[in-house]
N, C-alpha and C positions, 0 to 999 in steps of 0.2 A: 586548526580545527575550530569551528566555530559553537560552541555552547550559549549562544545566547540566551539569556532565559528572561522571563516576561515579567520578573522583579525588579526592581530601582530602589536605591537608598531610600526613597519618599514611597515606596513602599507598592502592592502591585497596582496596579491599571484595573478599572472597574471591570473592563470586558475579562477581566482575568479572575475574575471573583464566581466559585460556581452559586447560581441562584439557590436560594433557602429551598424551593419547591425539589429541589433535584432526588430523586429515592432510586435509582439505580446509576449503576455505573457499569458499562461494559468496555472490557478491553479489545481491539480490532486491530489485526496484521495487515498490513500492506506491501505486498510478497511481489517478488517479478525478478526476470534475471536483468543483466546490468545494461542501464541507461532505456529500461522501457515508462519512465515517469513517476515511480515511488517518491520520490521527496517531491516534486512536483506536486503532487496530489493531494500528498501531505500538507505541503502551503499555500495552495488554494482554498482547501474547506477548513480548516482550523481557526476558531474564534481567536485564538491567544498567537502569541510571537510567536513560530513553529521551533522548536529544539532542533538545533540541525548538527552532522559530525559529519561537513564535509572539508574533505583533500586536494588537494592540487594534484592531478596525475604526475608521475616521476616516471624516467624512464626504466626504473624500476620494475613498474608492470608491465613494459613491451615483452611480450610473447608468452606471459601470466595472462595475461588478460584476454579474454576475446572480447574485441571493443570492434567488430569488425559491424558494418553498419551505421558506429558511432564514433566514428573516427575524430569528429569532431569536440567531440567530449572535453572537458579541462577536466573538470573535478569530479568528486566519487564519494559514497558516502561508505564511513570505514566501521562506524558503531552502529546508527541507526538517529532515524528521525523518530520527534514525537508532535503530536498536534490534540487539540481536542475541540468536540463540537457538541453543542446541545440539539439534539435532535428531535425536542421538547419540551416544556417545564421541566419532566420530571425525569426523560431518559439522557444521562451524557454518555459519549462515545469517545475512549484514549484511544488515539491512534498510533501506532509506531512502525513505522518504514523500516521494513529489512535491509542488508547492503548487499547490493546484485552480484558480487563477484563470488565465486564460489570458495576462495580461498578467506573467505569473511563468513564463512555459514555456519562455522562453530559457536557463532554469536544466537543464532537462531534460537537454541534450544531456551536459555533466559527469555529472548523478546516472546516466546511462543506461550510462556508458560502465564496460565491464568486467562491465555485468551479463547473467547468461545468461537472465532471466525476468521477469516480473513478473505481479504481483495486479491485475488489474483489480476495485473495488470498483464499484459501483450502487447507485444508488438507485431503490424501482420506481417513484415518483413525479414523478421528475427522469430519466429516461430519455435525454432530450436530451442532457445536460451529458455523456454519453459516446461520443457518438458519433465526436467529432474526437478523443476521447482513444484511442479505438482505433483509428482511423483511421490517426495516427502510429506506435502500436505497429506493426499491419500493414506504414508505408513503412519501419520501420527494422527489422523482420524478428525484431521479440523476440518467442520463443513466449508466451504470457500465458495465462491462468486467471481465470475470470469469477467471483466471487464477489460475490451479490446479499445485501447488508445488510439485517438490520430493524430496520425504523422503524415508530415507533409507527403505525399508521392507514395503513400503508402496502398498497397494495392487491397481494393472489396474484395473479400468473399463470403459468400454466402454461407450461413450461420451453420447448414448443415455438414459443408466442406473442414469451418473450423474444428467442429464437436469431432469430427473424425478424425481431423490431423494433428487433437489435443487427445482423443481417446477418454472425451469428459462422456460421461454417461447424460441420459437426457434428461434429467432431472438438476443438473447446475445450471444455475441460473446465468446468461450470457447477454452483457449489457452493450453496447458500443460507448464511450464516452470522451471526453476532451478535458485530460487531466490538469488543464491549464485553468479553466471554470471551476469557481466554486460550486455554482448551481450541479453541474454536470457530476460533478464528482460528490454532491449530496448524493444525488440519485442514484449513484454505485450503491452507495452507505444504505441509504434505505432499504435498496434491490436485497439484500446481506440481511437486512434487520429481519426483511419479511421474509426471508429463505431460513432465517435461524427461527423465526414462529413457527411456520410448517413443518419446521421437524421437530415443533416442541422443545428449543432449548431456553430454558430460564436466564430471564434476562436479568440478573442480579445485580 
């Protein structure tokens, strides 16, 4: 399990240091069923070392798991990732990656708690593995933001196709992005910040 953390004997690293100017802090989920790019996206936009809990697959998960699509997969994340980013002077954003397997979502209720929002990631080829994941978002009333990942060979569809095959109402906000970019994965974050202004939640 990997804990790396963004401290050293000599003490942290300056990008690790938050700026004097900072006056809020918001915490942000990064939600998705398993292997749709959660810690990926995670350690793309993160200023600091990303906190990572991932595993080596064990045959242990063969037929626990629906890895089906991502068969390729090695590792898996069993706690949860954290990353953080200033999204300027004065706004920072903690980010913490859920773990996609649904036998890992007793963990949620903790990573959820105190957050005002969350990323929902997709895959367009795995469509399934998100349904129950917003489905919880919806009973526990966190506003969220759809952002659809690319994968290689992964097929287009039109935005109004998705909103139907996810049952998102038209008002969440639905981004395409490339979880592998930091830039890209800003612009999720942002899409999220400006979705939680318009419904007036305090950014504390």
């Amino acid at each position: 399990m990997d804990f790396r953390s963004s401290d050293t004997i000599t003490g942290p690293r300056s990008e690790d240091v938050l700026p004097d100017t900072a006056t809020a802090a918001v915490k942000v989920v990064v939600v998705g069923g398993f292997g749709v790019g959660k810690t990926t996206m995670v350690g793309s936009v993160s200023e600091i070392r990303p906190l990572t809990t991932e595993e080596t697959m064990t045959q242990a998960g063969v037929g626990v798991d629906d890895n089906v699509g991502v068969e390729t997969k090695t590792a898996t994340t069993v706690a949860m990732d954290f990353g953080r980013i200033s999204l300027s002077d004065e706004l920072i954003l903690y980010l913490f990656g859920t773990p996609g397997q649904e036998r890992f979502w007793f963990l949620w209720n903790g990573l959820f708690e105190g957050a005002l929002g969350a990323v929902v990631l997709i895959d367009t080829r795995r469509l399934q593995v998100s349904f129950d994941v917003i489905g919880r978002l919806e009973e526990r009333g966190v506003p969220f933001v759809v952002a659809v990942n690319t994968f290689p060979g992964a097929p287009k569809h039109p935005v109004e196709a998705l909103r139907s095959a996810l049952d998102l109402p038209d008002e969440v906000p639905m981004i395409d992005c490339d979880a592998r970019l930091r830039a890209s994965s800003r612009d999720v974050l942002m899409t999220l910040m400006r979705y939680l202004h318009s419904l007036a939640v305090p950014l504390t």
